[in-house]
Every structure is written in structure tokens, then in C-alpha cells.
N, C-alpha and C positions, 0 to 999 in steps of 0.2 A: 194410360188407363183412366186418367178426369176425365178423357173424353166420351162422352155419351154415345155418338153417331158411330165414332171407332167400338166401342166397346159393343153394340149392339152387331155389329157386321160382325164382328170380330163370334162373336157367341153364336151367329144364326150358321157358319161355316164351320166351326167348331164341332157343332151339333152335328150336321151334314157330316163330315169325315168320323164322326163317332160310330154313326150310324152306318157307315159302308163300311167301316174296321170292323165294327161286330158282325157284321153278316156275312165276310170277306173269314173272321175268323169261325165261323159257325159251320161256313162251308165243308171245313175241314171233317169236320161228325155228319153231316145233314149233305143231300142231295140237293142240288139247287132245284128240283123240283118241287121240294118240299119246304122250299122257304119263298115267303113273299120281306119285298122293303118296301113299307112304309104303306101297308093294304089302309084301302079309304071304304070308310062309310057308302051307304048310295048317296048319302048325301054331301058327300062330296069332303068328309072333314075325315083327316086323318084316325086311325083304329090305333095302331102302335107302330114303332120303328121298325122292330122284326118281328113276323110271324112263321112259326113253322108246324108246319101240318103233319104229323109221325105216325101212323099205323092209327092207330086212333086214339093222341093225344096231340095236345094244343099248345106249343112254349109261345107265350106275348112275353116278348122284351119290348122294355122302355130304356131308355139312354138318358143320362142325364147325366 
């Protein structure tokens, strides 16, 4: 864990498998139509981990 180079790979794949286990488990209540992973700005920068779009309400999940 001293290791910087380790610790940082290790946190950005970490993050990654967070994000598909919440959305993986979300699936379960929610249509995979109505969820997006990881919807982007037009400008190209990340919105949030999961979004899901329900009748006419809005859940943004963040992961951390």
C-alpha cells in the first residue's frame, strides 16, 4: 500500500468494478433501458456513475 503507482491503479479499477456492481445491482428494480453507466457531458466529462431515468424522476448515483 507505500506504493503510490500500485495504490493509484489499484483505486481507478476499484472504482470501475463499484460502478458496474451498482448498476449490475440496480438492474434488479430498474429496466436497463432506463439506466445509463457513466452518461457524459457534451463536453465530453463525466455526469455521474449511474443515471436512471423512471417515469418522470431522476436517481444520479455517485460511487465512492
Amino acid at each position: 500500500m507505500n506504493d503510490k503507482k500500485y495504490l493509484d491503479e489499484y483505486a481507478n479499477k476499484k472504482g470501475k468494478w463499484l460502478e458496474k456492481r451498482t448498476a449490475h445491482s440496480l438492474s434488479k428494480f430498474f429496466n436497463q433501458d432506463e439506466m445509463l453507466l457513466n452518461p457524459l457531458y457534451p463536453n465530453k466529462e463525466e455526469f455521474c456513475d449511474v443515471l436512471i431515468l423512471r417515469d418522470r424522476k431522476v436517481f444520479i448515483i455517485q460511487c465512492k
